[in-house]
C-alpha positions as CSV (number, residue, x, y, z in Angstrom):
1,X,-66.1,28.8,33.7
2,X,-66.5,25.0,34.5
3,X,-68.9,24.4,31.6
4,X,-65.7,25.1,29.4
5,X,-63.7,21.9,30.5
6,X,-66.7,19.7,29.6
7,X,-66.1,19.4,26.0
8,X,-62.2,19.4,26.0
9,X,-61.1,15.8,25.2
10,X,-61.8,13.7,22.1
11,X,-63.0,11.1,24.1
12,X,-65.2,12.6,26.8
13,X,-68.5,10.4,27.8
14,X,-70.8,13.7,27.1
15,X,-69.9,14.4,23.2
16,X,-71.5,10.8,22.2
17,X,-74.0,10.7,25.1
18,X,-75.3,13.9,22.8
19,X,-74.5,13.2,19.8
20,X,-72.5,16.3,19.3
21,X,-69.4,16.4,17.4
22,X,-66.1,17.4,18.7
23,X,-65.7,20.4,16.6
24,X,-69.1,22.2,17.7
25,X,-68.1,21.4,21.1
26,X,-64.6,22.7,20.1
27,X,-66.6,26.0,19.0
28,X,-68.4,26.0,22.4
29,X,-65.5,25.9,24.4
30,X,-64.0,28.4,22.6
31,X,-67.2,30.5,23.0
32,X,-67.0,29.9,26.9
33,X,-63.7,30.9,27.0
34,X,-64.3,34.5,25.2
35,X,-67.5,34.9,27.5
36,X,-65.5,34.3,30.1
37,X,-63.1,36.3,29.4
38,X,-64.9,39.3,27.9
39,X,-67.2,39.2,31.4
40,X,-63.9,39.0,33.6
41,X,-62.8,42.5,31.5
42,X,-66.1,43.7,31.8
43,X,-66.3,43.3,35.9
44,X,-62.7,45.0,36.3
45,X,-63.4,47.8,34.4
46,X,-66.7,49.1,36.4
47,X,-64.5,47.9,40.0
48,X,-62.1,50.2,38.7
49,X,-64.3,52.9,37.7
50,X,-66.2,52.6,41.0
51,X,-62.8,52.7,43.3
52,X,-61.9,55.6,41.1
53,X,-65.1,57.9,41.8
54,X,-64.8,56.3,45.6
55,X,-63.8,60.1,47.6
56,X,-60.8,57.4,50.0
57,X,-59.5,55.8,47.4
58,X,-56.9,53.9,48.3
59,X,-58.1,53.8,52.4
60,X,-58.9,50.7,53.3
61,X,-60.9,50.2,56.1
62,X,-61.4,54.2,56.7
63,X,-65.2,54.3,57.8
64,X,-64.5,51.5,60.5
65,X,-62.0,53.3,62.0
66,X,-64.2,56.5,61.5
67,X,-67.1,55.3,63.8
């Protein structure tokens, strides 16, 4: 997620230091930003999944108060 603030001003140090323009590095902080996104989406949906098929949902806790 930090790689995505890198190319955010017009004037940052790195864009010339590379020679990239600002509108590819537009394009990859864009990209960032979706992978970001779509992995963030990705990770909720199997927690949720998992705490679904969990047999105590909802106990938190439960098997150290069980020992």
């Amino acid at each position: 997620m930090a790689l995505s603030l890198i190319p955010v001003p017009k004037n940052s140090l790195f864009l010339p230091a590379f020679g990239i323009p600002f509108e590819r590095a537009l394009w990859f902080h864009r990209l960032l930003g979706q992978g970001a996104t779509i992995a963030t989406v990705v990770h909720m949906a199997c927690f949720f999944v998992d705490w679904s098929l969990t047999p105590q949902r909802g106990v938190v806790g439960l098997e150290l108060i069980a020992q």
